[in-house]
MMTF fields as JSON, N, C-alpha, C and O atoms, coordinates in Angstrom:
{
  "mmtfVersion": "1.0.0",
  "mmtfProducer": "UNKNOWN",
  "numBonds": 399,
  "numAtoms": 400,
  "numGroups": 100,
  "numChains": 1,
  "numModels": 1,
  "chainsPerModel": [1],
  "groupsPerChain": [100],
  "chainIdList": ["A"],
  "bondAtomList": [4, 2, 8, 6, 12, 10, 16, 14, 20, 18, 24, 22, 28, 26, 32, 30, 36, 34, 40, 38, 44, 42, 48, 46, 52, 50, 56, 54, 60, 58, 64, 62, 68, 66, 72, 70, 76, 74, 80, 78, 84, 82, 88, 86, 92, 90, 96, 94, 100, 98, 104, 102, 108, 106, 112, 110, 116, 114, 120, 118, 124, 122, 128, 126, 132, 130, 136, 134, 140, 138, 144, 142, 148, 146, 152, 150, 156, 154, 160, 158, 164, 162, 168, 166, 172, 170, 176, 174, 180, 178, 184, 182, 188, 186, 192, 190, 196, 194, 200, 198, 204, 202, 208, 206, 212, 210, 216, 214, 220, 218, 224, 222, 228, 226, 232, 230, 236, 234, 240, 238, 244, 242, 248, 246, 252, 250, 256, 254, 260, 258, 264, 262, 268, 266, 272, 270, 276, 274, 280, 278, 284, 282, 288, 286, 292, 290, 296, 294, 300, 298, 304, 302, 308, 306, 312, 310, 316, 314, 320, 318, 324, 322, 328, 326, 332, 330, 336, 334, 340, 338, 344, 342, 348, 346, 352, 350, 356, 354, 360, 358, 364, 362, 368, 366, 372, 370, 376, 374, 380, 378, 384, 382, 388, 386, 392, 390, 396, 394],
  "bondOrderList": [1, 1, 1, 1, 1, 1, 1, 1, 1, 1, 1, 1, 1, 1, 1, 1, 1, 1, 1, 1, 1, 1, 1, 1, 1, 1, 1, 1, 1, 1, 1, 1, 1, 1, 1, 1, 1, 1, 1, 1, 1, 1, 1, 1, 1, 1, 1, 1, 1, 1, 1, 1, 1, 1, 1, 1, 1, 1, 1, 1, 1, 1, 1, 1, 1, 1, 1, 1, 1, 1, 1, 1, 1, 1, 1, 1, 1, 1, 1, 1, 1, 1, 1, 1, 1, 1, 1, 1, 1, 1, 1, 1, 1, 1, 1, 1, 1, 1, 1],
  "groupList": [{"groupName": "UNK", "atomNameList": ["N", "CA", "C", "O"], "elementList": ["N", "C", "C", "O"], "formalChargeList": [0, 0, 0, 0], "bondAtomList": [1, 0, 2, 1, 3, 2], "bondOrderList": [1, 1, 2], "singleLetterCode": "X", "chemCompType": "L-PEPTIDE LINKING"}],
  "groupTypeList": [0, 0, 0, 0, 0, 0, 0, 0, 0, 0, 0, 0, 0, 0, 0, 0, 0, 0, 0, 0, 0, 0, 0, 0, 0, 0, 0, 0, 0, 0, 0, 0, 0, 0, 0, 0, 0, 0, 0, 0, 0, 0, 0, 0, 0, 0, 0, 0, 0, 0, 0, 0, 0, 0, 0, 0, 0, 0, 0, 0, 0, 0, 0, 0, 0, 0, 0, 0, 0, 0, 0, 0, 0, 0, 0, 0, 0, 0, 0, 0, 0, 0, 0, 0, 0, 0, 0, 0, 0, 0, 0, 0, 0, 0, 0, 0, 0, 0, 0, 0],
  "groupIdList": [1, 2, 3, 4, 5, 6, 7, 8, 9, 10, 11, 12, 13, 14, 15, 16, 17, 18, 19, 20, 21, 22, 23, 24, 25, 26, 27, 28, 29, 30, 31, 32, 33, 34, 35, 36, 37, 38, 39, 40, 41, 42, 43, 44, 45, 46, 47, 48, 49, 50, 51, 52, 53, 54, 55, 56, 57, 58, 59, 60, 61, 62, 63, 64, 65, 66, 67, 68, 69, 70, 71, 72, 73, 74, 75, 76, 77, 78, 79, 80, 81, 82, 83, 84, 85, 86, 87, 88, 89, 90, 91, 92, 93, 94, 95, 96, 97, 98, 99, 100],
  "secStructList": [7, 2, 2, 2, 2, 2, 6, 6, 6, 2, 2, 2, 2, 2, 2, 6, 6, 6, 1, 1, 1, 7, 7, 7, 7, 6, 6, 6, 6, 6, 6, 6, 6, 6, 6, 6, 1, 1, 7, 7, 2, 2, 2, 2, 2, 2, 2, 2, 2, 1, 1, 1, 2, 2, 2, 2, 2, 2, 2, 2, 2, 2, 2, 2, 2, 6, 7, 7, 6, 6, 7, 7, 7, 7, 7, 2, 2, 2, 2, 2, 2, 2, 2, 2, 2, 2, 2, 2, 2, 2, 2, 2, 2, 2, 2, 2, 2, 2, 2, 7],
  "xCoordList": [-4.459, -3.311, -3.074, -2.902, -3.07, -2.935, -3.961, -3.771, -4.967, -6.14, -5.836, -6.063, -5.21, -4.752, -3.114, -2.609, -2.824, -1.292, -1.655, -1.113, -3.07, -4.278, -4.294, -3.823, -4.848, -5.439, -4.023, -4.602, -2.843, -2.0, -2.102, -1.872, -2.389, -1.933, -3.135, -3.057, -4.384, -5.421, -5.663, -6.049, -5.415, -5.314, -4.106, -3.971, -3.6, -2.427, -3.018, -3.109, -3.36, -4.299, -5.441, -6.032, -6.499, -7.607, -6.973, -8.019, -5.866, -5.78, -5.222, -5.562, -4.27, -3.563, -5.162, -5.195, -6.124, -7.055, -8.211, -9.292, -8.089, -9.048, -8.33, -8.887, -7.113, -6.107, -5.104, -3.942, -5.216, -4.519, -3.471, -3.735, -1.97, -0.974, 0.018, 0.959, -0.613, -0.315, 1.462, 1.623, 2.292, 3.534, 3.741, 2.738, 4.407, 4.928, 6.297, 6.89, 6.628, 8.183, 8.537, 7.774, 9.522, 9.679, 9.632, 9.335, 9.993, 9.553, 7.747, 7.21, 7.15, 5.948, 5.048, 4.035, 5.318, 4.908, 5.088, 4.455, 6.029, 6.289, 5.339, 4.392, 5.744, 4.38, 3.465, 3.064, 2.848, 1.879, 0.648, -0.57, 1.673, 1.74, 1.339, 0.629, 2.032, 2.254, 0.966, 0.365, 0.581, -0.345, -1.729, -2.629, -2.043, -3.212, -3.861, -4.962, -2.866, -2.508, -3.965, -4.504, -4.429, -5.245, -6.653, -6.865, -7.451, -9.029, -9.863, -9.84, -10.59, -11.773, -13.208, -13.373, -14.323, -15.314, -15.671, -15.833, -15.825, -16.325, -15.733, -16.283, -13.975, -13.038, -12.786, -12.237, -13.427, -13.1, -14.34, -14.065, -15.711, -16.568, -16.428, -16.831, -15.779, -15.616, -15.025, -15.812, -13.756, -12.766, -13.063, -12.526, -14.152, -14.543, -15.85, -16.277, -16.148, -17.567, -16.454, -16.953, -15.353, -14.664, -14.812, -14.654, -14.998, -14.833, -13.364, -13.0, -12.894, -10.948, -10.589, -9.645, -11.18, -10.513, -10.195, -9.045, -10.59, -10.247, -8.603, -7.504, -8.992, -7.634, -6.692, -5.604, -6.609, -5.723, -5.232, -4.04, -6.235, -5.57, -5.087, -4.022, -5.214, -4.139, -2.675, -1.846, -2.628, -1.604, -0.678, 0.548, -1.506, -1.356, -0.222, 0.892, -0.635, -0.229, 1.052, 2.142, 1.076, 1.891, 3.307, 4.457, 2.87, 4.131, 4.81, 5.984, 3.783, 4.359, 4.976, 5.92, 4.364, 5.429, 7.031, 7.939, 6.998, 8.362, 9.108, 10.213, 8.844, 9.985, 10.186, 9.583, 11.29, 12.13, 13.935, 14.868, 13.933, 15.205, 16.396, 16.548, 17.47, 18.152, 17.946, 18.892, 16.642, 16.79, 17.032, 16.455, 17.963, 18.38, 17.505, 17.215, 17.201, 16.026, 16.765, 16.137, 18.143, 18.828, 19.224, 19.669, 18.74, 19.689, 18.107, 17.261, 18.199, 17.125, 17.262, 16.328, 18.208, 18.785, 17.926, 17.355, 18.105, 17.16, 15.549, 14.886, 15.221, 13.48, 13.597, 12.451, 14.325, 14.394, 13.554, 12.817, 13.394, 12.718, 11.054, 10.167, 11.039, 9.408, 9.015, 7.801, 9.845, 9.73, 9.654, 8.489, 10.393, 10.13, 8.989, 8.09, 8.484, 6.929, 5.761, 4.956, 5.864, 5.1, 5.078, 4.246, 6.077, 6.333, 5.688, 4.762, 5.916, 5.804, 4.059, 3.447, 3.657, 2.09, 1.51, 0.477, 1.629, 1.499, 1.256, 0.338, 2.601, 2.623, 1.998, 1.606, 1.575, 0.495, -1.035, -1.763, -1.186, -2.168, -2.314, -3.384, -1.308, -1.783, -1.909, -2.394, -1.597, -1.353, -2.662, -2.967, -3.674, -4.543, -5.871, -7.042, -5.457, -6.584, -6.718, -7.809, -5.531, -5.536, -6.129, -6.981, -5.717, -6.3, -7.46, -8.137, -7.939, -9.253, -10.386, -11.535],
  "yCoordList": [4.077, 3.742, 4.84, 4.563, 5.993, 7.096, 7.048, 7.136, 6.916, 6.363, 5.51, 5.623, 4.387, 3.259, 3.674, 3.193, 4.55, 5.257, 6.661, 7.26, 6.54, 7.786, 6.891, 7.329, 5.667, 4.968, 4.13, 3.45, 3.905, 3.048, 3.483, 2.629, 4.575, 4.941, 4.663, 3.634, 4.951, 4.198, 2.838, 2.269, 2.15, 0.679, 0.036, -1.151, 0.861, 0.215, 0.458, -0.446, 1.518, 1.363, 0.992, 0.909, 0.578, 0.077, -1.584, -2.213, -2.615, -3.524, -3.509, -4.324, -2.384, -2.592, -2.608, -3.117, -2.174, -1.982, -2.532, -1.977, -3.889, -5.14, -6.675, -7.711, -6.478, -7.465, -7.18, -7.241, -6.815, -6.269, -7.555, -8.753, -6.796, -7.736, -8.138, -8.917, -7.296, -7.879, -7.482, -6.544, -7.955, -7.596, -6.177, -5.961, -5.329, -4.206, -4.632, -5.619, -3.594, -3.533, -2.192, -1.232, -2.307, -1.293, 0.514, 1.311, 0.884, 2.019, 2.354, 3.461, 1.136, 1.358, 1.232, 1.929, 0.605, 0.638, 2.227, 2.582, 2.88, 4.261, 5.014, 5.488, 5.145, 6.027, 5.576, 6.155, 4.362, 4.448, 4.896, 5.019, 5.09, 6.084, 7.8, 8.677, 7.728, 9.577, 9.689, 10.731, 8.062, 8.499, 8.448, 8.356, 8.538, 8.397, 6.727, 6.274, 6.38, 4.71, 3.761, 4.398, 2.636, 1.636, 2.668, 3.624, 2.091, 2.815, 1.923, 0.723, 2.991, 2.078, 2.389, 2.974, 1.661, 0.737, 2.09, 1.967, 3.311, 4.432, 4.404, 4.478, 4.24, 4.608, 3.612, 3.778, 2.094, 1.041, 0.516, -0.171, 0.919, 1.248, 2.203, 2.034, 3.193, 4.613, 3.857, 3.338, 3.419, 2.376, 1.501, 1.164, 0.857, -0.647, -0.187, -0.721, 0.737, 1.589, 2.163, 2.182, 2.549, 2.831, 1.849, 0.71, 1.785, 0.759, 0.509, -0.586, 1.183, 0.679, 0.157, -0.63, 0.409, -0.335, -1.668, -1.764, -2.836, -4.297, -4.051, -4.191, -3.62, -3.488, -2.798, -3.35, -1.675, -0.941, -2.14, -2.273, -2.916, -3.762, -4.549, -4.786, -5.511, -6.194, -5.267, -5.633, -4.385, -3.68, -3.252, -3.236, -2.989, -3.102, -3.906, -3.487, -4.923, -6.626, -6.441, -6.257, -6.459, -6.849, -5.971, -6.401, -4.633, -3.875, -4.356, -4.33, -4.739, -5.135, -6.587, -6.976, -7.296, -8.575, -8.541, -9.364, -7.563, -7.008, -6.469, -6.202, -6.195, -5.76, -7.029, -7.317, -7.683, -8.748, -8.352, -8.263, -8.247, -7.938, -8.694, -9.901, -7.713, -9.244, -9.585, -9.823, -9.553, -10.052, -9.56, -8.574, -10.324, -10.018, -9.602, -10.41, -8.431, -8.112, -7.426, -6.478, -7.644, -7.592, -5.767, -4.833, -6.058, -4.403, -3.867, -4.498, -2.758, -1.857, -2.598, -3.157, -2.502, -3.246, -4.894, -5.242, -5.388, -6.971, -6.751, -7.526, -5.132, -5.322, -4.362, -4.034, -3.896, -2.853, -3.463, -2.609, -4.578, -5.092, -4.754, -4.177, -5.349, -4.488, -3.488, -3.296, -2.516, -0.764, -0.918, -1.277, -0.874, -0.337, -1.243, -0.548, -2.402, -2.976, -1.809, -1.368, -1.328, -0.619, 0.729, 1.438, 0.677, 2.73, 2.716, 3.523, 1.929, 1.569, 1.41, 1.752, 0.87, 0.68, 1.965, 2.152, 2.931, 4.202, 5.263, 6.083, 5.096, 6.374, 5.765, 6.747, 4.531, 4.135, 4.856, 5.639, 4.395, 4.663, 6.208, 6.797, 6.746, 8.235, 8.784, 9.908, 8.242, 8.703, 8.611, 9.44, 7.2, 7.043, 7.609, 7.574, 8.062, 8.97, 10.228, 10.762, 10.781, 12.468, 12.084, 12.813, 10.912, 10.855, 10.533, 10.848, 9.572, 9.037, 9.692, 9.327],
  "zCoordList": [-8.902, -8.086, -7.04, -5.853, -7.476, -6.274, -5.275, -4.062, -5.807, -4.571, -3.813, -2.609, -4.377, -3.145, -2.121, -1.107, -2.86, -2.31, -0.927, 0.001, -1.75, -0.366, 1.003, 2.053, 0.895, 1.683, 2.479, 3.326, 2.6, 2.375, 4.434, 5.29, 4.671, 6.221, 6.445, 7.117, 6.3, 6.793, 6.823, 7.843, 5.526, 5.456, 6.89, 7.185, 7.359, 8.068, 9.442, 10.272, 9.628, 11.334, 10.954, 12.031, 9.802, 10.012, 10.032, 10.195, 9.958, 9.965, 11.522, 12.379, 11.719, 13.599, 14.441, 15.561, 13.988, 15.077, 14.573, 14.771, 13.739, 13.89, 13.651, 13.291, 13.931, 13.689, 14.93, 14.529, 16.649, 17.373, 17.518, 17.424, 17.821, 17.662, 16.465, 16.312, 15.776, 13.846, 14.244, 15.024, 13.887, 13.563, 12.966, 12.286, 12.918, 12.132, 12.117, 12.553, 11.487, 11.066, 12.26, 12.369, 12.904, 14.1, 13.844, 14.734, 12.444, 12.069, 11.542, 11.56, 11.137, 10.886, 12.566, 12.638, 13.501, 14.742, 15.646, 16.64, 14.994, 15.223, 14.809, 15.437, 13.275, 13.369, 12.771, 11.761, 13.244, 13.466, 14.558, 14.432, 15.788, 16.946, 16.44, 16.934, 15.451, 15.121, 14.204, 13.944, 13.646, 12.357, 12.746, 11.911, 14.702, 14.903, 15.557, 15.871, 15.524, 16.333, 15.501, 14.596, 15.734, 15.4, 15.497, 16.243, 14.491, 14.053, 15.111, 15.385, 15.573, 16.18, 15.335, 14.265, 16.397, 15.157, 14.461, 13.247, 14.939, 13.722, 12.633, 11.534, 12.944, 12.021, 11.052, 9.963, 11.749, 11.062, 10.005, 9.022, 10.327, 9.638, 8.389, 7.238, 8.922, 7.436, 6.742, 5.95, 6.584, 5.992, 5.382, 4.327, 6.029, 5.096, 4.014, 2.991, 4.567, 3.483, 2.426, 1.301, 2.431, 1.278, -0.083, 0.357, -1.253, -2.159, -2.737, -3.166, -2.713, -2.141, -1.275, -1.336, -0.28, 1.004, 0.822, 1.25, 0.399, 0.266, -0.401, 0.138, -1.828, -2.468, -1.872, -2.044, -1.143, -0.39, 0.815, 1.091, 1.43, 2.479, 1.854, 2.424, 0.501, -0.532, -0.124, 0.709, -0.686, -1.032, 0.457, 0.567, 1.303, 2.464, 3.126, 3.439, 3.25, 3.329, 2.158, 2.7, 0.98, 0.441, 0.618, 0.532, 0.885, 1.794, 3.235, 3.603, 3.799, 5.135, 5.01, 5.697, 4.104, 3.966, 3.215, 3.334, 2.598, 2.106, 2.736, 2.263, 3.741, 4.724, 5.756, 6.79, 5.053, 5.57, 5.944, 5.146, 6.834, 7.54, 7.032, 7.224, 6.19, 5.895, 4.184, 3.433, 3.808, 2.472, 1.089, 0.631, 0.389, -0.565, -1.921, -2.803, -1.923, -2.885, -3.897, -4.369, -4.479, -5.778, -5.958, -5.291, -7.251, -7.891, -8.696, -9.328, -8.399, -9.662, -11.225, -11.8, -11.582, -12.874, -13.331, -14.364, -12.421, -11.969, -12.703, -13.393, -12.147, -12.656, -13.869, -14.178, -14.52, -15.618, -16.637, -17.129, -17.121, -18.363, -17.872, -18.502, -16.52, -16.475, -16.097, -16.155, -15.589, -15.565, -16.65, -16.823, -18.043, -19.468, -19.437, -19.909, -19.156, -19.87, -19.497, -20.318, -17.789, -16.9, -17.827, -18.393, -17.697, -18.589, -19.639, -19.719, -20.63, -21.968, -22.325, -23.337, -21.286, -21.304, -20.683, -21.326, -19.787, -19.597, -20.26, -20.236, -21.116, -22.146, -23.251, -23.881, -24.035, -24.777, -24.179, -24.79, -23.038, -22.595, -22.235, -22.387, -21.807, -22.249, -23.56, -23.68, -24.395, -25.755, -26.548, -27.406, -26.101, -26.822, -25.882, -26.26, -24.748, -24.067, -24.583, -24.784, -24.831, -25.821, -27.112, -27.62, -27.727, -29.04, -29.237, -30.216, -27.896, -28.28, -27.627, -27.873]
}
């Protein structure tokens, strides 16, 4: 997951600069200015030779469609049952990596 949290600013100008026109959200159109603006074909080549890169542009996409102006996306409280599922499977899983 931190690998794909690496890639999240590259995934975002390697899609502005083979997808020109794509919508942003008006702070991600900023800096994306500051972050080195849209990849060209060298940059967009390095990117797609990544073996993350597909999943990072999933993830990509699924950030930029969440920023909807306006919408009612509830209370922290709303997702608590699956933070504790998320957490809960974590610390299992660290637990049986020390042990195992």
């Amino acid at each position: 997951m931190a690998r794909l949290v690496r890639l999240h600013v590259p995934a975002k100008r390697y899609l502005a600069g083979v997808e020109p026109g794509r919508p942003l959200s008006p702070q991600s159109a900023l800096t994306l200015r500051e972050q080195g603006g849209p990849t060209d074909g060298a940059e967009v080549r390095a990117f797609i030779a990544d073996p993350d890169a597909a999943a990072a542009v999933v993830l990509r996409r699924a950030d930029d469609a969440g920023k909807v102006v306006g919408l009612d996306a509830g209370v922290m409280e709303d997702r608590r049952p699956v933070l504790e599922l998320v957490a809960a499977g974590a610390l299992a899983a660290a637990g049986a990596h020390r042990t195992g």
